[in-house]
ZAMARGU-4260 file (C-alpha; in steps of 0.2 Angstrom, whole numbers, plus 5000, padded with zeros to 4 digits):
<rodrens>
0) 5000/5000/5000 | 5008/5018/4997 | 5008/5028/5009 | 5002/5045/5006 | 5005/5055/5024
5) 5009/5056/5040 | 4996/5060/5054 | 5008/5071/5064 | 5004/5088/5074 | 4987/5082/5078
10) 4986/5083/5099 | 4981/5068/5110 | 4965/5069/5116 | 4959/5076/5134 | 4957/5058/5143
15) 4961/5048/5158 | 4966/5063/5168 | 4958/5069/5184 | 4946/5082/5183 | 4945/5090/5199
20) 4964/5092/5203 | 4970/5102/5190 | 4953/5115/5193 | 4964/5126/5204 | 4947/5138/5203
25) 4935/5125/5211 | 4947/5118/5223 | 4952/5136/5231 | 4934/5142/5230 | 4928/5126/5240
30) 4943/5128/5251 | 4936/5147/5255 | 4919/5139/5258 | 4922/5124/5267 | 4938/5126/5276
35) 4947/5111/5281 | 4938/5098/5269 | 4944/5083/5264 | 4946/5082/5246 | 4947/5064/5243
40) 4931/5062/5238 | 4931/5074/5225 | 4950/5067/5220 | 4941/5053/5217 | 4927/5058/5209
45) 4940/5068/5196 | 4949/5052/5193 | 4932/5043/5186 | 4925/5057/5179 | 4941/5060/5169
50) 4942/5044/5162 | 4941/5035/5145 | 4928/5025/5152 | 4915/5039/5159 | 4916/5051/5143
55) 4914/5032/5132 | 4898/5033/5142 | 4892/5051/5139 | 4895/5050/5119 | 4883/5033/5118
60) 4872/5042/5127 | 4872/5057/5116 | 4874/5049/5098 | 4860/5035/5103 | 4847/5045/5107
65) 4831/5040/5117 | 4818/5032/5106 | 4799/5034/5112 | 4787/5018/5110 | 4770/5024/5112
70) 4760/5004/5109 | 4768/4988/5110 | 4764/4976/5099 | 4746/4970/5101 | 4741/4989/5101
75) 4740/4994/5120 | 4746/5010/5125 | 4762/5010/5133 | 4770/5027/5133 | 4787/5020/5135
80) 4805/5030/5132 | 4821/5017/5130 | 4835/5023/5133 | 4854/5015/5128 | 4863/5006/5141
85) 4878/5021/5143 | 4860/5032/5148 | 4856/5022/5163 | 4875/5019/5168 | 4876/5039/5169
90) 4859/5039/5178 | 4867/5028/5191 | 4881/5034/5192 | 4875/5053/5196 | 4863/5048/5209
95) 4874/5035/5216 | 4884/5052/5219 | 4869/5059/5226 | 4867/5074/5214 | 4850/5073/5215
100) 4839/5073/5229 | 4853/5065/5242 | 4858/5084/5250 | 4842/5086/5256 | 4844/5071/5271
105) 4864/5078/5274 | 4871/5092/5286 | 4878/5108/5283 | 4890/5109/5269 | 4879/5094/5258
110) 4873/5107/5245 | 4891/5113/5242 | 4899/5097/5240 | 4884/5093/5229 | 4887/5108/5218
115) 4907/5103/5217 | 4903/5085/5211 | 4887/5093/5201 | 4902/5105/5193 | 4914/5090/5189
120) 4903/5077/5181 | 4893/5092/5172 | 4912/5091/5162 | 4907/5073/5155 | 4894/5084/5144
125) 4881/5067/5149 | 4865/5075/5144 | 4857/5067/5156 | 4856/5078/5172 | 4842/5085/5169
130) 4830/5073/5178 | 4844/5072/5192 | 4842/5093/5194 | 4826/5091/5194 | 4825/5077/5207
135) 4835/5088/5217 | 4823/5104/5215 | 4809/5095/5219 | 4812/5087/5235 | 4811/5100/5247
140) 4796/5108/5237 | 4786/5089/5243 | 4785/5098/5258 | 4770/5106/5255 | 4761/5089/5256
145) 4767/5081/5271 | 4759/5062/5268 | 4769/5063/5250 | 4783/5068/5259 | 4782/5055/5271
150) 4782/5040/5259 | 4793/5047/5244 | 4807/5057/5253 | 4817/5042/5260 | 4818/5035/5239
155) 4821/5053/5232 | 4837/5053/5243 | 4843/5036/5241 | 4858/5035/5231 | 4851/5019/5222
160) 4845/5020/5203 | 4830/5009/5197 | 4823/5013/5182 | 4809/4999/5181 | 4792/5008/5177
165) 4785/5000/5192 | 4777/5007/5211 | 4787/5018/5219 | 4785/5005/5235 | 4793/4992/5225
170) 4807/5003/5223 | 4823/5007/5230 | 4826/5022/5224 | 4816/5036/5214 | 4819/5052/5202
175) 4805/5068/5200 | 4802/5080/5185 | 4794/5093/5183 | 4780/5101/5169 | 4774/5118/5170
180) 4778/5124/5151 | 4764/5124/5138 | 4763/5128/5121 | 4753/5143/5124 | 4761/5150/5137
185) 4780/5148/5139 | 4786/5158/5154 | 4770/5165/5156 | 4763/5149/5165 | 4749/5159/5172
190) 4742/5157/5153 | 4742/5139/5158 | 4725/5128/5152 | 4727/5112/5160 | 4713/5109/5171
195) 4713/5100/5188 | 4695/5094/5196 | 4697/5088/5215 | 4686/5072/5215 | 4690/5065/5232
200) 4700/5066/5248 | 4712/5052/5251 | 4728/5049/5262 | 4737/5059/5251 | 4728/5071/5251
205) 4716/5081/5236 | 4716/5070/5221 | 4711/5078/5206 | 4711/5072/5190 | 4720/5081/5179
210) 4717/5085/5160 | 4729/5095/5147 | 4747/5096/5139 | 4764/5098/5142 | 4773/5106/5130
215) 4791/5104/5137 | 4789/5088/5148 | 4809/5082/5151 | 4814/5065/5157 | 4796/5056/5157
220) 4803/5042/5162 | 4807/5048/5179 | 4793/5041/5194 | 4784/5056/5196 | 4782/5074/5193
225) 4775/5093/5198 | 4764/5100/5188 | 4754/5113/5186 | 4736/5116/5182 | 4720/5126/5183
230) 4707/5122/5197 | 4690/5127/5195 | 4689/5137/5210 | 4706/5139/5216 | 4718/5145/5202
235) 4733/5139/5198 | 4741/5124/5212 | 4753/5113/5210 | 4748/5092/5209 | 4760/5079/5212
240) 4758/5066/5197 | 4764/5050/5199 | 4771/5039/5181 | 4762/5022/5191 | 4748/5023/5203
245) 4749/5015/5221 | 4740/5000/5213 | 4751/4996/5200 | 4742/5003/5186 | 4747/5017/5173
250) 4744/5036/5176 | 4735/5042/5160 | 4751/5051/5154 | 4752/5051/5136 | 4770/5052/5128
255) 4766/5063/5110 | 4783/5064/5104 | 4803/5066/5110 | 4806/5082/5104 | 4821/5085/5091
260) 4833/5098/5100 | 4850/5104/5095 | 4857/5097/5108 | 4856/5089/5125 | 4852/5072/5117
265) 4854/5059/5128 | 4839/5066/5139 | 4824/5063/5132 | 4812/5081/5133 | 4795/5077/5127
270) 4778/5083/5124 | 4764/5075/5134 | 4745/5076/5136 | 4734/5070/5153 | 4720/5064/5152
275) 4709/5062/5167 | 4727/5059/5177 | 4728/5056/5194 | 4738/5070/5204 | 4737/5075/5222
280) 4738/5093/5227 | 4753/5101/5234 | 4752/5115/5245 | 4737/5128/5246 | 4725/5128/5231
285) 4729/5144/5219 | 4748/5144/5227 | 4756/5136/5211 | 4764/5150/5207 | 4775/5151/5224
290) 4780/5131/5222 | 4786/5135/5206 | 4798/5151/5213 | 4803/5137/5229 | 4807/5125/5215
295) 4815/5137/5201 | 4829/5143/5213 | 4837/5128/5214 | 4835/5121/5195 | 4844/5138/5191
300) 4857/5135/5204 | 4861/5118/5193 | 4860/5129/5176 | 4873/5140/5183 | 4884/5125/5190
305) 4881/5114/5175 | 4887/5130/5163 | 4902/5133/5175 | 4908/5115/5175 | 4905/5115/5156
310) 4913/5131/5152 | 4929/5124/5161 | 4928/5108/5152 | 4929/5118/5134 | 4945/5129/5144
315) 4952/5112/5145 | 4952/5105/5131 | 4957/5123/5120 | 4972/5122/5133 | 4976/5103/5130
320) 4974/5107/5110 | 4984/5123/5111 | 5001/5117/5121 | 5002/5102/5109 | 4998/5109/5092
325) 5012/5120/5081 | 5009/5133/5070 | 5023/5145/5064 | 5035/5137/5071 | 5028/5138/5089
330) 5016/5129/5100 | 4999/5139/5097 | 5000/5142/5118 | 5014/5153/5117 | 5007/5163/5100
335) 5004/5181/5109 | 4986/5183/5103 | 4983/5164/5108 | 4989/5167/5124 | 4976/5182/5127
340) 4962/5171/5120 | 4966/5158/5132 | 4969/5168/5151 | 4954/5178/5144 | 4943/5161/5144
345) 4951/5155/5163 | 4948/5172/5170 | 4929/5169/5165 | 4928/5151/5168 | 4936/5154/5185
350) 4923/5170/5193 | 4908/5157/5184 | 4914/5144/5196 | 4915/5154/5210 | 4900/5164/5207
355) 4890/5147/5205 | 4897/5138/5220 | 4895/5157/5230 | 4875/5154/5225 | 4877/5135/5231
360) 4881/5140/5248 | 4869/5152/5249 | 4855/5137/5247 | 4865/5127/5259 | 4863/5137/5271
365) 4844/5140/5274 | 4841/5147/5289 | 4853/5161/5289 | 4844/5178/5286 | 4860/5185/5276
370) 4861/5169/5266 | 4843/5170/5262 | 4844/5189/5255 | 4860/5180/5244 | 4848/5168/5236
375) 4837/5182/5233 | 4849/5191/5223 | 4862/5177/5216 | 4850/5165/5209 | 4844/5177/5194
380) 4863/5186/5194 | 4871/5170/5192 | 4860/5162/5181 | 4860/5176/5170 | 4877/5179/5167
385) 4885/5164/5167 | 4875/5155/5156 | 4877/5171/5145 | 4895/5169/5146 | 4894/5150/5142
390) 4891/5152/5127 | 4902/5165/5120 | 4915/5154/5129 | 4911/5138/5120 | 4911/5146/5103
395) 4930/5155/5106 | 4934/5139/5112 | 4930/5129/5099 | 4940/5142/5088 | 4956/5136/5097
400) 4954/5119/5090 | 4951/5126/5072 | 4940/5114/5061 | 4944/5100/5074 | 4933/5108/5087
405) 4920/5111/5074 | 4918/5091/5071 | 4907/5079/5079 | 4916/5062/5075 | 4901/5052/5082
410) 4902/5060/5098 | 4919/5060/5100 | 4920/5080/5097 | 4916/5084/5114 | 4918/5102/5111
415) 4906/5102/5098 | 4894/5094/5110 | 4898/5108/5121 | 4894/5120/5110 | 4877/5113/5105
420) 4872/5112/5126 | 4879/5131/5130 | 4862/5137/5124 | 4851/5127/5136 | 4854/5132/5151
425) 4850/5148/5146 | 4837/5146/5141 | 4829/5132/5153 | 4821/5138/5171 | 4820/5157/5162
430) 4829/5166/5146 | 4838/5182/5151 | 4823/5194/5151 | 4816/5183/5163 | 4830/5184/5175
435) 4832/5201/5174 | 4816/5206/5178 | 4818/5194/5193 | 4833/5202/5200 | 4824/5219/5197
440) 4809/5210/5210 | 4823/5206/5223 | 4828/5225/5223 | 4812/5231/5225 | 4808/5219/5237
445) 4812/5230/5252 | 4816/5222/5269 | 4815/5207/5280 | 4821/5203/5296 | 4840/5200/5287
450) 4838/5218/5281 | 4838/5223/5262 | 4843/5215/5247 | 4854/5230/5243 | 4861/5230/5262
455) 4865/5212/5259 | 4876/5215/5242 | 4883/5227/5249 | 4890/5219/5264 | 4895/5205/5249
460) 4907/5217/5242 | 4912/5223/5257 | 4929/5213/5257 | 4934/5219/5241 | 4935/5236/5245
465) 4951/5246/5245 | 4960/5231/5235 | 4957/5240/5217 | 4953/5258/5213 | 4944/5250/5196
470) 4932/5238/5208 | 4930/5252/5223 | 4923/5264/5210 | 4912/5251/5201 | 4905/5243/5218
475) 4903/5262/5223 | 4893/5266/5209 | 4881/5251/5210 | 4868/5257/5225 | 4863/5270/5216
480) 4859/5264/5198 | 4850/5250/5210 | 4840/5265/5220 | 4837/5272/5201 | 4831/5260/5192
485) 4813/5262/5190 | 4812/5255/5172 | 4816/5238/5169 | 4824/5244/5149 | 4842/5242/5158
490) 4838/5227/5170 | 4850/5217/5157 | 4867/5229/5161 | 4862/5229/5178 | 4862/5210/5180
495) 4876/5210/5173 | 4883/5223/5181 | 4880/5214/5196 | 4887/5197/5194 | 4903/5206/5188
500) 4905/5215/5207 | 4901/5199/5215 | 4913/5189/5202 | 4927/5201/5207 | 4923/5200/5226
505) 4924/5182/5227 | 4940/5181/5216 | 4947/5193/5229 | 4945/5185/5243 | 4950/5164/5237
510) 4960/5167/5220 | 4978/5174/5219 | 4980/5194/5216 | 4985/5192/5201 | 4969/5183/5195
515) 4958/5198/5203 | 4968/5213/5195 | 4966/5205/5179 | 4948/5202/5181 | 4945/5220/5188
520) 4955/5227/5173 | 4948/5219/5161 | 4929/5218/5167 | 4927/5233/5177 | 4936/5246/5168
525) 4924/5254/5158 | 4931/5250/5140 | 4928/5232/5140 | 4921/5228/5123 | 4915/5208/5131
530) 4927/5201/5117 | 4941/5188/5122 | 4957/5189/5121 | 4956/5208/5123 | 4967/5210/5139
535) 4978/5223/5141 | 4998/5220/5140 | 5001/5220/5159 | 4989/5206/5162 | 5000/5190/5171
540) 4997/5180/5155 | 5009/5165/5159 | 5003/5162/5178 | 4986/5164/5175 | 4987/5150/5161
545) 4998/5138/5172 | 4983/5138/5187 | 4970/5135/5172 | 4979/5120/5165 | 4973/5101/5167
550) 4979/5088/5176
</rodrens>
């Protein structure tokens, strides 16, 4: 055979390498929040994570997609999904990890160790976590319905995966979705049309059969779900709907179709319709809407971890493609304009991880007053910005590897499976619009007995002060565009605004000096035009690249 080239000056691939200790950003950020943690856990869980075996696992999952069997055979109805095998490996191995509902039944730190592992195994780019976040949002939310609660909490928190379509009491472990989106309605889910009419009293509680669609129904596989829906008298409330009734049979779920999205393949979104369903009610009749807020501040705590983690798998890999590849006769990491490009990107992965894990402890700790005015302010902030900024990241970073990072290879392009899943997040649990407007409502809030959201961000910033002339007169300047803001036309730059002071405050206080004075030069300035690899000429290229490369 002749021979007709060489392969050489193609980079080995980003495998077998431990995930969480070369992310110097989430190991200082945890230290900061948790001092004195052990980090074998999570030295473990980077090792798995990292290797050739896991990320086999997430490109089945993504390239063989879920397929949706509505009859079997003989014609019965049987609203089936059927997943590939790497699918249900990832399942296990996320709640195994207790990702999902585990934190809940833990002590104090559980919900920042969660977000860490959250953070590292969101790197695999799975697809599958969706059902796991919801899982997670759910749980507490049960509350409202304390015989539910009662029987289901115990499975929602086991760290064993069953996915059998059978009772939950036959069951060792359980997972929860969610469905409030209809096709009218969107965001607006007070437009909803799904109709709920309470037909009897039982142990549970209201039962009401239940009788519309769901236009964005995700993982339908999972053992039960919170919906929404219109009662006759009540107005909107929240219904818990189980897949299999306690005795044994079917709910009257119908599966219509998976739907085709860009990406997030592996996890099968659907649309549904209920016919006559039976769903018990949670909480007080007409309170739907303050279930959904309960619920939505932790599903956008996960969109804000999984972006982070997802934005620092795409650093990795342009770091591992540029400090093998040549071009011009040097490695494309040491090409001045490169180099920018990337300590650009790590500065902005490293203030998404900490932002996101900041927001995490905030939710970890629930009955702090401060903590409670954080949530407040940082779930919208920081599900805003970062999943913003997870997009732009994944495209520039994708444009280190050149066409490479452009193809897919049958799943083996992880960056290219990044990019397509940037977009999600954003989108899922609230657009941008949405969140600003929500940040606009915690301003105007006024006070509780922690004081004023304002109060609170300012003591948030506090630490900062002093340590840079370009963040003192940023922070400075913040109050009194907040006290001024009585059109919601700037509630973007303001939200962004925001998470940029926070960003800054938390690099100051658990990442070296030389990572905040870039960030506040760069960020906070007043020229910054959002485009990487912009950084001015005194910026600590070298150092800042060396903490940001992997393992």
């Amino acid at each position: 055979m002749t021979i007709t080239h060489d392969v050489f000056n193609q980079p080995e691939p980003l495998v077998d390498i431990n995930l969480y200790a070369g992310n110097r950003a989430l190991r200082d950020a945890l230290g900061f929040h948790l001092p004195g943690r052990d980090e074998a856990a999570s030295l473990a869980q980077g090792a798995r994570w990292g290797s050739t075996e896991w990320q086999t696992h997430a490109r089945l999952a993504n390239t063989h997609q879920p397929r949706l069997l509505t009859h079997d055979r003989f014609g019965r109805r049987v609203d089936r999904v059927e997943f590939h095998p790497s699918y249900h490996a990832l399942m296990g191995e996320a709640v195994a990890a207790g990702l999902h509902g585990t934190p809940w039944s833990l002590g104090p730190g559980a919900h920042v160790e969660r977000a860490a592992a959250f953070m590292l195994f969101t790197e695999l780019e799975p697809s599958i976590l969706c059902p796991i976040s919801m899982t997670y949002a759910v749980t507490p939310a049960l509350r409202a319905n304390a015989a539910v609660t009662q029987d289901w909490f115990g499975k929602l928190a086991s760290t064993a995966y069953d996915p059998r379509l059978v009772p939950f009491t036959d069951k060792p472990g359980v997972t929860m979705g969610m469905g409030m989106t209809e096709k009218q309605g969107g965001s607006d889910v007070r437009a909803n049309t799904t109709r709920a009419l309470i037909v009897e009293q039982t142990p549970w509680g209201a039962r009401a059969e239940v009788t519309g669609h769901k236009w964005f129904f995700s993982a339908p596989m999972c053992d039960a779900f919170l919906i929404l829906a219109q009662e006759e008298e009540g107005g909107l409330s929240c219904f818990f709907l189980p897949r299999v009734l306690p005795d044994g049979s079917l709910n009257a779920i119908q599966i219509q179709r998976l739907k085709d999205k860009l990406g997030n393949h592996a996890n099968a979104s659907s649309e549904v319709e209920f016919h006559a369903a039976s769903a018990w009610r949670v909480g007080e009749p007409g309170r739907g809407v303050v279930q959904i807020l309960e619920m939505g501040t932790l599903t956008r705590l996960d969109c804000a971890l999984g972006t982070a983690g997802l934005m620092r798998h795409a650093l990795s890999l342009a770091l591992n493609h540029t400090a093998q590849r040549m071009a011009f006769g040097k490695k494309l990491i040491d090409q001045p304009l490169m180099k920018n490009v990337l300590t650009d990107m790590a500065l902005e992965s490293e203030a998404a991880t900490a932002l996101a894990l900041r927001l995490a402890r905030a939710i970890d700790r629930q009955d702090d007053p401060f903590e409670a005015l954080m949530r407040r302010v940082l779930t919208p902030v920081a599900k805003f910005w970062i999943c913003k900024r997870g997009s732009m990241l994944g495209q520039e970073a994708m444009e280190c590897l050149g066409g490479n990072g452009y193809v897919e290879e049958a799943g083996e392009g992880v960056m290219a499976r990044i990019y397509r899943e940037m977009p999600l997040n954003s989108i899922w649990e609230g657009a941008g619009n949405i969140m600003a407007l929500d940040l606009l409502r915690a301003l105007r809030g006024g006070s509780s007995k922690g004081g004023s959201v304002a109060d609170a961000l300012a003591a948030e910033l506090a630490p900062a002060r002093g340590a840079n002339a370009a963040f003192d007169r940023f922070a400075a300047a913040l109050p009194a565009r907040i006290e001024a803001m009585a059109d919601e036309i700037e509630a973007r730059r303001l939200a962004q605004d925001v998470a940029l002071a926070v960003q800054a405050s938390l690099l100051r206080r658990h990442a070296p000096d030389f990572v905040f004075e870039a960030f506040c030069a760069s960020r906070l300035g007043g020229d910054w035009g959002q485009a990487f690899g912009t950084l001015p000429a005194a910026t600590a290229f070298d150092a800042i690249v060396a903490r940001a490369m992997p393992c």
